[in-house]
MARFIKOL-397000 format. One record per residue (C-alpha): residue number from 1; residue in one letter; x, y, z. Coordinates in pm, whole numbers, plus 50000, padded with zeros to 5 digits. Last residue first. Layout:
k,r,xx,yy,zz
NUM,A,X,Y,Z
...
This chain:
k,r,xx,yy,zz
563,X,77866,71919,47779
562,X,78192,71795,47841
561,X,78286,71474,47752
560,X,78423,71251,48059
559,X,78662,70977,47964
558,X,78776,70760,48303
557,X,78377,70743,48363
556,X,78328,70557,48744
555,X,78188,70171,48722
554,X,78476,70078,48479
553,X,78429,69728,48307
552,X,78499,69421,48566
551,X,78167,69456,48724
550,X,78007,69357,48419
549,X,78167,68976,48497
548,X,78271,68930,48813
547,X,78288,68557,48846
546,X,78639,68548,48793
545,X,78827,68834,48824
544,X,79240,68669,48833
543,X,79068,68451,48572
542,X,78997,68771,48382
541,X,79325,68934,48428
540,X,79531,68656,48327
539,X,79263,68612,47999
538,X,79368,68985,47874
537,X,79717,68992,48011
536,X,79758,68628,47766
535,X,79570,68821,47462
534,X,79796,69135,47506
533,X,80086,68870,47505
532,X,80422,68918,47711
531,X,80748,69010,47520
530,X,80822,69302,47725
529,X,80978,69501,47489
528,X,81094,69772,47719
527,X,81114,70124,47638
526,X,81346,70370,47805
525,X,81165,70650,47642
524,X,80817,70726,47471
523,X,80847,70884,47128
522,X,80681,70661,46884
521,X,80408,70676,47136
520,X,80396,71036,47029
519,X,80299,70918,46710
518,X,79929,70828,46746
517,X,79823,70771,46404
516,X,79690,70410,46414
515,X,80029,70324,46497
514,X,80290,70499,46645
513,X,80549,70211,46685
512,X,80396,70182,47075
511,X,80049,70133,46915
510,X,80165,69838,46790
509,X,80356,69695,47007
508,X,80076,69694,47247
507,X,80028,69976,47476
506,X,80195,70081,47876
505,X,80266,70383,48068
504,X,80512,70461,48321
503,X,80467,70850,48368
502,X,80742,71124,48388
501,X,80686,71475,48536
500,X,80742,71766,48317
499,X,80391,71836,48191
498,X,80252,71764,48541
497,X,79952,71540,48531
496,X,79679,71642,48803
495,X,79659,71369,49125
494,X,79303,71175,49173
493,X,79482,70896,49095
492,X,79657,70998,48757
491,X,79455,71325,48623
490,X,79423,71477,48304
489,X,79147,71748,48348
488,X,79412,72097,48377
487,X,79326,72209,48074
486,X,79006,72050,47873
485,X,79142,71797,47644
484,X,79017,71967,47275
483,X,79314,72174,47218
482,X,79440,72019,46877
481,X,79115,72021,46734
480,X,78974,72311,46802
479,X,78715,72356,47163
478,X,78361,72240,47113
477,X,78447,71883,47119
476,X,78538,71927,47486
475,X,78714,71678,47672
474,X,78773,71585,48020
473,X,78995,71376,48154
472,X,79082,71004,48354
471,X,79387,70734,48507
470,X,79305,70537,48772
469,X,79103,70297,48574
468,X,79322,70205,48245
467,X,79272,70367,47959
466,X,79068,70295,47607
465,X,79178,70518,47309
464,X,78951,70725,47092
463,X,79025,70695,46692
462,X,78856,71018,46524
461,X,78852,70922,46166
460,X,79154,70910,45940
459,X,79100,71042,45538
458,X,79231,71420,45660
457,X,79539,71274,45880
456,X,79433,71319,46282
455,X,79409,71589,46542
454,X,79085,71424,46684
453,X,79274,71109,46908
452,X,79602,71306,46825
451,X,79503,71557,47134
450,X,79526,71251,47429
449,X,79881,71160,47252
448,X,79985,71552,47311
447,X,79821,71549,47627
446,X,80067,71236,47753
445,X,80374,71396,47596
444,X,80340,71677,47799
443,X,80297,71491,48097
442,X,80584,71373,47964
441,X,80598,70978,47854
440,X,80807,70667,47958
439,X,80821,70327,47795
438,X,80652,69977,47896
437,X,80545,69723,47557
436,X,80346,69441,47557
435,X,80264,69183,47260
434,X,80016,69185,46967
433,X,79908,68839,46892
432,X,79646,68992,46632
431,X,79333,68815,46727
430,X,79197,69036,47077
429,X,78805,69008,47103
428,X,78760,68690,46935
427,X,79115,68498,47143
426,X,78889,68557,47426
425,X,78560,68376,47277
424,X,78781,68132,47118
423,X,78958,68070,47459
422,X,78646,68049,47646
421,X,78422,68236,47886
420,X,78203,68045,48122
419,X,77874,68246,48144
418,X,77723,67863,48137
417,X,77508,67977,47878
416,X,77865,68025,47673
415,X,78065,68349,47707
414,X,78106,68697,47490
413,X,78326,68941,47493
412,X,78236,69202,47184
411,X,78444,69121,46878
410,X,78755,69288,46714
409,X,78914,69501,46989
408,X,79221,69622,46796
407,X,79039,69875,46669
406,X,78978,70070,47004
405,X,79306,70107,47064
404,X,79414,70013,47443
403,X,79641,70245,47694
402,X,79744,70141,48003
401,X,79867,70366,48307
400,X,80086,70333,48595
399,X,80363,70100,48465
398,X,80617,70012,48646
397,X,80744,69682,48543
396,X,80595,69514,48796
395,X,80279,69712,48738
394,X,80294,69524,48364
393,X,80031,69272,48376
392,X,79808,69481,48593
391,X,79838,69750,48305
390,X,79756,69558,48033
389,X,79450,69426,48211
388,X,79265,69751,48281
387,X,79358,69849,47893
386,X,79133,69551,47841
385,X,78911,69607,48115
384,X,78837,69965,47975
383,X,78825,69872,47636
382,X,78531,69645,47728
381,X,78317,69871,47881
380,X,78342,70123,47584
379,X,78443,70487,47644
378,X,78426,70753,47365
377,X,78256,71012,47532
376,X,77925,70912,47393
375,X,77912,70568,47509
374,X,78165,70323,47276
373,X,78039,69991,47196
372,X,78328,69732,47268
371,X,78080,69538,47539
370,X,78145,69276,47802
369,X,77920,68994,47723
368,X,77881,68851,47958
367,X,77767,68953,48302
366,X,77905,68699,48482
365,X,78260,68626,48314
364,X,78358,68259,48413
363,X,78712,68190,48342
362,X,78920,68085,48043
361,X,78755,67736,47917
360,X,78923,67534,47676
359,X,78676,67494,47351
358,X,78937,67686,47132
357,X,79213,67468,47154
356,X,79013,67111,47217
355,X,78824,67264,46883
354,X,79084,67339,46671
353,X,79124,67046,46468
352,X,78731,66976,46454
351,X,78677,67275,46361
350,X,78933,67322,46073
349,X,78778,66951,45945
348,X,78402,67081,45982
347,X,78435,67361,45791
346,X,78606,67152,45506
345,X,78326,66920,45503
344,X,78068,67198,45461
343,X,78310,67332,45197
342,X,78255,67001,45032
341,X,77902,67007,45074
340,X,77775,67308,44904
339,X,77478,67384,45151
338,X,77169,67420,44929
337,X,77043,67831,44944
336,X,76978,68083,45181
335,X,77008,67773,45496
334,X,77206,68025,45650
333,X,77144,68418,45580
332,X,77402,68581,45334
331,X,77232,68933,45299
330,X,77228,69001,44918
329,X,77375,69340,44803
328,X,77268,69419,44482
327,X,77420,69569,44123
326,X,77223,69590,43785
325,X,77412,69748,43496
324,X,77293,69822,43156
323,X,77421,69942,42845
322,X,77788,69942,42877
321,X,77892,70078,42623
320,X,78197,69941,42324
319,X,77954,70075,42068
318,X,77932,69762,41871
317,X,78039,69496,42176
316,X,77678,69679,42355
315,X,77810,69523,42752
314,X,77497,69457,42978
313,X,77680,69441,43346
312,X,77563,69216,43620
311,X,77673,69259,44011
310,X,77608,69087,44293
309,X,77729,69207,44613
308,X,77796,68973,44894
307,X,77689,69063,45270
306,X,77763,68921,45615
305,X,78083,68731,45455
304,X,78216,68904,45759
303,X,78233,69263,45659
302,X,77977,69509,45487
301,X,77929,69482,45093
300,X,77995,69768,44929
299,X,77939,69952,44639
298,X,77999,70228,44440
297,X,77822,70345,44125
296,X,77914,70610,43859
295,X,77745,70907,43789
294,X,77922,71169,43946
293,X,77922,70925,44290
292,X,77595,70670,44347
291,X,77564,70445,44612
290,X,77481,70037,44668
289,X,77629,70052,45027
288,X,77672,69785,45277
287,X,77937,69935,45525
286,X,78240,69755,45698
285,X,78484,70054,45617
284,X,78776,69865,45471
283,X,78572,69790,45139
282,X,78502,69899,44771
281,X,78346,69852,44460
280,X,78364,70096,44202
279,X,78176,70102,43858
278,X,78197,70350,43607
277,X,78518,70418,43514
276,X,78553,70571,43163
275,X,78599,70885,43355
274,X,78972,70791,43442
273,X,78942,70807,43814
272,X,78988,71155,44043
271,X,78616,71097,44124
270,X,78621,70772,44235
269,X,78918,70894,44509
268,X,78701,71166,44644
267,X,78432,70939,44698
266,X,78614,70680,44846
265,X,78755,70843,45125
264,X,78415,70928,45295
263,X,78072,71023,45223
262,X,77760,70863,45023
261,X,77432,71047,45046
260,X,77299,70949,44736
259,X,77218,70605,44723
258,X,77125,70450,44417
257,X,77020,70093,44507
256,X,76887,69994,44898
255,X,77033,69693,45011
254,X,77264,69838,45272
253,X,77015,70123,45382
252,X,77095,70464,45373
251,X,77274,70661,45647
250,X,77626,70644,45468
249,X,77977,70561,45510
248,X,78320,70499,45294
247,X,78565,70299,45138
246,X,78923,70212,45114
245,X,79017,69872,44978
244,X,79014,69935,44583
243,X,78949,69652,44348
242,X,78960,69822,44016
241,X,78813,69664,43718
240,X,78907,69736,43346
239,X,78715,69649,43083
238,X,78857,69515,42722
237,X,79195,69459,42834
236,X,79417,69333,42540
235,X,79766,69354,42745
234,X,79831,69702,42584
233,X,79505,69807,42747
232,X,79657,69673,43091
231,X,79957,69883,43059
230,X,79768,70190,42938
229,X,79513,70089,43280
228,X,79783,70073,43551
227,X,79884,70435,43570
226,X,79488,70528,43621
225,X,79477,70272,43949
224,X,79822,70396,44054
223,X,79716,70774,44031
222,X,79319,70654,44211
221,X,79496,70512,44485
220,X,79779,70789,44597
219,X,80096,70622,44713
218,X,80196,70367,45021
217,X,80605,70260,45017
216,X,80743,69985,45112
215,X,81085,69913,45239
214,X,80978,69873,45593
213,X,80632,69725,45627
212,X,80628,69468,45898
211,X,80827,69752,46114
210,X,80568,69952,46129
209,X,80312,69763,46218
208,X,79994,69850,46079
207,X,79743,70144,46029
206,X,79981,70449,45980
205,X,80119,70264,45644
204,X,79712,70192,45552
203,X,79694,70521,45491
202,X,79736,70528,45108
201,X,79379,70298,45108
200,X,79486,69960,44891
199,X,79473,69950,44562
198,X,79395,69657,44311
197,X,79338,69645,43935
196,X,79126,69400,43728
195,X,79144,69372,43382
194,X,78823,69209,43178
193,X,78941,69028,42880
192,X,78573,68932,42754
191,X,78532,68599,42524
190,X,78292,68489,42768
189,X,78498,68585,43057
188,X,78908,68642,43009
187,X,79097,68742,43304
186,X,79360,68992,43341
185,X,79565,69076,43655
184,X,79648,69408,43804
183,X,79904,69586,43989
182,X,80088,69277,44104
181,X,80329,69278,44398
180,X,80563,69513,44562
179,X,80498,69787,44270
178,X,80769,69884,44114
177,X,81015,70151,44227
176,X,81244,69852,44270
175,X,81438,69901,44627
174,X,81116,70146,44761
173,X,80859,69889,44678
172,X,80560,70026,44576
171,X,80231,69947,44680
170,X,79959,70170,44469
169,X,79869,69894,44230
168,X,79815,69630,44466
167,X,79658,69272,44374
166,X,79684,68981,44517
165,X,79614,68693,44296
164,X,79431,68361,44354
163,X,79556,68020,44405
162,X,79675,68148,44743
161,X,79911,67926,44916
160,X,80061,67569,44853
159,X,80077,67516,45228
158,X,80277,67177,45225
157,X,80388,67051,45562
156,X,80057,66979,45712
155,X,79834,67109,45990
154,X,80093,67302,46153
153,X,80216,67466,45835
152,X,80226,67812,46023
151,X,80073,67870,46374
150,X,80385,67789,46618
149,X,80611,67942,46308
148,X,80444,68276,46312
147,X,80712,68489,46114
146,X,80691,68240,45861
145,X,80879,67963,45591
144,X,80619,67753,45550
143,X,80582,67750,45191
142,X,80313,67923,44990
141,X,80338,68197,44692
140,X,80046,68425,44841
139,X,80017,68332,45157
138,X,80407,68342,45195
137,X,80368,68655,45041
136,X,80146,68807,45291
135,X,80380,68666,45566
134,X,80707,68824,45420
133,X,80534,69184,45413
132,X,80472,69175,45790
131,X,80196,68987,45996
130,X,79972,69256,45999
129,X,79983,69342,45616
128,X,79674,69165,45489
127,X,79522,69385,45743
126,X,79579,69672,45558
125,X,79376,69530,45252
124,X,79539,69377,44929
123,X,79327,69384,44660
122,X,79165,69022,44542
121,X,79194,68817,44275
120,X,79016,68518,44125
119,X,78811,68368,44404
118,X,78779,67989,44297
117,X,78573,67910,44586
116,X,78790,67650,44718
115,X,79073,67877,44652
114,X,78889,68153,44893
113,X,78875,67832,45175
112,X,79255,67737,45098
111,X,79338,68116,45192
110,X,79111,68085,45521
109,X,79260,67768,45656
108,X,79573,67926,45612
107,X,79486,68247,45812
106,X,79818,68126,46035
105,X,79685,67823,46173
104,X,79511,68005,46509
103,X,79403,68246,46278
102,X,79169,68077,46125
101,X,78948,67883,46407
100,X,79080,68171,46616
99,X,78813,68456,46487
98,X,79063,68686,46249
97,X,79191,69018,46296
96,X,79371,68945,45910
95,X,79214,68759,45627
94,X,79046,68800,45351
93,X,79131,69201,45407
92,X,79089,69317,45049
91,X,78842,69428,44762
90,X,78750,69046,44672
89,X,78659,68875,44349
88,X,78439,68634,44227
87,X,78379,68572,43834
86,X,78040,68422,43720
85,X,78133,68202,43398
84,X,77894,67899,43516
83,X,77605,68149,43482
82,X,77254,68048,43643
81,X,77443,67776,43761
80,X,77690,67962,43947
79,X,77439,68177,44097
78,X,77366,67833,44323
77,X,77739,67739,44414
76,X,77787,68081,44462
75,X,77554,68135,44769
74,X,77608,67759,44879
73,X,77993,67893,44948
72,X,77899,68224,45080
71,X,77679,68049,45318
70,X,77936,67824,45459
69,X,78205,68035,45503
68,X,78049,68281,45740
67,X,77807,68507,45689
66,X,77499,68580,45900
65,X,77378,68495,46207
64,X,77061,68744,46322
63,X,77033,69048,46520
62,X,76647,69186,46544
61,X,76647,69528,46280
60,X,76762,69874,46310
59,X,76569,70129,46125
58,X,76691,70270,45797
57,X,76326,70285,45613
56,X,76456,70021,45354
55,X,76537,69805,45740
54,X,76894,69749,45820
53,X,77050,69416,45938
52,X,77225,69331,46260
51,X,77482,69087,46184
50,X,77613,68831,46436
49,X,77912,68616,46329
48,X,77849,68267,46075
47,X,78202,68052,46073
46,X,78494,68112,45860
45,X,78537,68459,45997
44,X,78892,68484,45869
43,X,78805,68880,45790
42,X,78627,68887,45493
41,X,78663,69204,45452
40,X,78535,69239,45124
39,X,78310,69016,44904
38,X,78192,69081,44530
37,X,78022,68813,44302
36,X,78051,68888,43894
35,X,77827,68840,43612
34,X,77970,68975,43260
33,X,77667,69014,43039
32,X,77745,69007,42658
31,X,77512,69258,42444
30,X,77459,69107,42103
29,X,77713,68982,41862
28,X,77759,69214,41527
27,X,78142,69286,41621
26,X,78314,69051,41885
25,X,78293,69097,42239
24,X,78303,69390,42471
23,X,78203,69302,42850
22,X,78336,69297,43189
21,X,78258,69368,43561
20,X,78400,69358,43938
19,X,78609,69437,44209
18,X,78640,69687,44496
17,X,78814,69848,44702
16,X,78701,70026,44418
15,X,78563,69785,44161
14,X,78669,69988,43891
13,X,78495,69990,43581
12,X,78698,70096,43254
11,X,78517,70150,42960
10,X,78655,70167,42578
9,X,78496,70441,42403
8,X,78507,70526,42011
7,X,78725,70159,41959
6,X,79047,70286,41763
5,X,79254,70043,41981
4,X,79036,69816,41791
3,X,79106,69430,41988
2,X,79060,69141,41761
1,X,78948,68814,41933
């Protein structure tokens, strides 16, 4: 095929977060389609979750299953012969915050599913950092060399890793000034070289460990996107795709096309893009979206497998335009379409590995489930045992208060008919393996971490954190950010806070490295790494409750909102 640099208007479409398109072909053929199949945040959730879908008229609909391995897998398998060139791509976080039947083997099972599927790239999310920069490219390159040697390799010696290419444009690696792994790969459908370019969202440095990420270096998404595409026109790129994981929100209905009303990140970075872009797919915000931005469209496709977007450009190889483009979400219901057996097979295998593991029953938990939805003033039932068991874990180490972050409760807690609780359901709501750590604050210090909860980077959204009973304020979203606890409010049984005094206080690791943009745990003094488990406090605590169910969460408000 013979590339015209000359060409009157070559198109780039980014998948932001995102993945997607193609066309141009040779002079005097007709318009080429390019079909392509977009997931994001998958998650590890290898088995159907609950999804709640979303009426046209934006009304809440009856919970269903949804997602899952399975039904992705018969979902391609059947638009796969309507076009056996149909490319799939994903916009980042495959894995990371998974349900146990993947994590509990290191996400492998979940890298050998997408190769299954013959994904062909995918951005790196945040979460594909949570293990450290050496675990995301052992997934990527293989070998069982790992920071989580008791889940690595354990069902054979030979983890090949991901047949499929990371992608991160906007990752640099401080040594090398290069990026730390590719910035875009180029594949070739129906005689098409479409290039695809990843990004992950800038912030995702104040949304993981750390420590995992030292040497790296997080820069602007829509500059590395536009650096990338002279290098991938000089590679015979035809379209170029960016998968960008950073997204956004909106009030209109997943499956609806052409939504206006589109807010967030995302929208600022699609319109700093080359304007040749037209298409942007994205993630990170676990939204169904089918928008439009300055003329361009943005998608996205929820979490979980829950959604896939479908996309189908109309390329005119004379004018180098695209002339049409079609893009849906599809809700992946089971039974959808004819099960693809060997992925049914493969389902069954990691289940049937796991399931003495994650069958083993915890304790019984009465009123299950035990909620993560946050009332009004930012308290959810379930962050308050959690940060309830933290602390009881730790008392002997003299801490007085626990702290939890609300997104590092993944799933609600829920139990069998029995009410019995088990280790799956457990290991649900708390996946990362994040362990314990005791350190000293001010009083001082404690209202400064209460005021980072609003006073927060521009692209962060308010992040409220779960505390231990005992410990309680007020807070006034009336007041300016920065002075929103109401003076004098913070109290430690029943006793004000003194901004001299010293408190015990206790988070996971990584919220005590300052994560999630609360830096003034960063701070805390005579720290102790205390090695223990947040998932092992969490299950301690329940057995040491057993039977009480609801009556675990907090009965008086620790988080009071002012009115």
């Amino acid at each position: 095929m013979t590339v015209s640099l000359r060409a009157p208007a070559r198109f780039s479409v980014v998948l932001a977060a995102c993945a997607l398109a193609g066309c141009a072909s040779t002079a005097g053929q007709g318009p080429v389609t390019i079909n392509l199949v977009a997931m994001n945040d998958f998650h590890g959730n290898l088995e159907a979750s609950r999804y709640v879908p979303t009426g046209a008229d934006g009304a809440k609909e009856k919970p269903i299953r949804a997602g899952g391995l399975e039904a992705v897998a018969s979902a391609l398998q059947a638009w796969r012969k309507e076009d056996p060139d149909l490319l799939f791509v994903s916009a980042g976080d495959l894995v990371g915050g998974s349900p146990a039947l993947s994590s509990l083997w290191a996400d492998e099972p979940t890298i050998e599913a997408m190769n299954m599927l013959n994904l062909r790239v995918s951005a790196v999310g945040n979460h594909e950092f949570d293990a450290g920069r050496k675990e995301l490219l052992r997934q990527q390159h293989g070998g069982c060399d790992s920071p989580r040697p008791a889940k690595a390799c354990q069902t054979g010696k030979d983890f090949k890793g991901a047949r499929f290419t990371y992608l991160a444009a906007n990752v640099i690696d401080s040594a090398t000034g290069q990026p730390f792994i590719p910035a875009f790969r180029i594949e070739e459908v129906k005689g098409v070289k479409v290039g695809l370019v990843g990004a992950v969202l800038q912030g995702a440095d104040s949304v993981v460990m750390a420590s995992g990420i030292a040497g790296l270096k997080f820069g602007g998404e829509a500059e590395a996107i536009n650096k990338a595409v002279p290098a991938m026109r000089a590679q015979g790129a035809d379209v170029i795709v960016a998968l960008v994981h950073e997204g956004g929100t909106t009030k209109e209905a997943p499956l609806q096309p052409g939504c206006t009303g589109l807010e967030g990140a995302i929208v600022d970075i699609v319109r700093k893009l080359d304007p040749a872009i037209r298409l942007v797919i994205s993630g990170h915000t676990h939204q169904g979206f089918l928008c439009q931005v300055d003329g361009r469209t943005v998608t996205q496709a929820a979490s979980a497998g829950h959604l896939l977007s479908r996309i189908s450009m109309k390329v005119d190889p004379r004018t180098d335009s695209v002339t049409d483009l079609q893009v849906r979400n599809v809700v992946m219901t089971q039974d959808l379409y004819p099960a693809d057996p060997r992925i049914a097979a493969f389902v069954a295998s990691v289940k049937e590995r796991s399931r003495a593991a994650l069958a083993r029953p915890i304790a019984t938990v009465a009123g299950a489930p035990v909620l993560r939805k946050k009332n009004e003033a930012g308290e959810s039932a379930l962050g308050g045992v959690i940060a309830d068991a933290v602390l009881a874990a730790t008392r002997g180490q003299g801490a007085r208060i626990g702290f939890m972050n609300e997104g590092g409760i993944r799933k609600d807690l829920e139990a069998g008919e029995d009410k019995v609780a088990s280790f799956g359901q457990t290991q649900a709501v708390l996946p990362f393996g994040n362990t314990l750590v005791v350190m000293d604050l001010s009083g001082a210090q404690l209202r400064n971490l209460l005021e980072q909860q609003w006073a927060r980077p521009a692209a962060s959204d308010t992040s409220m954190l779960q505390v231990s009973q005992g410990f309680s304020y007020q807070w006034d979203a009336r007041r300016p950010i920065g002075s929103r606890v109401v003076p004098g409010s913070i109290r430690l049984d029943g006793v004000a806070i003194e901004d001299g005094k010293t408190y015990r206080v206790v988070a996971n690791n990584f919220l005590a490295e300052g994560g999630d943009n609360f830096p003034e745990f960063a701070k805390g003094t005579r720290r102790v790494e205390t090695g223990l488990l947040d998932l092992d406090a969490f299950t301690d605590y329940l057995k040491k409750n057993e039977g009480q169910g609801a009556a675990l969460a907090p009965t008086a408000p620790r988080i009071i909102k002012a009115q």
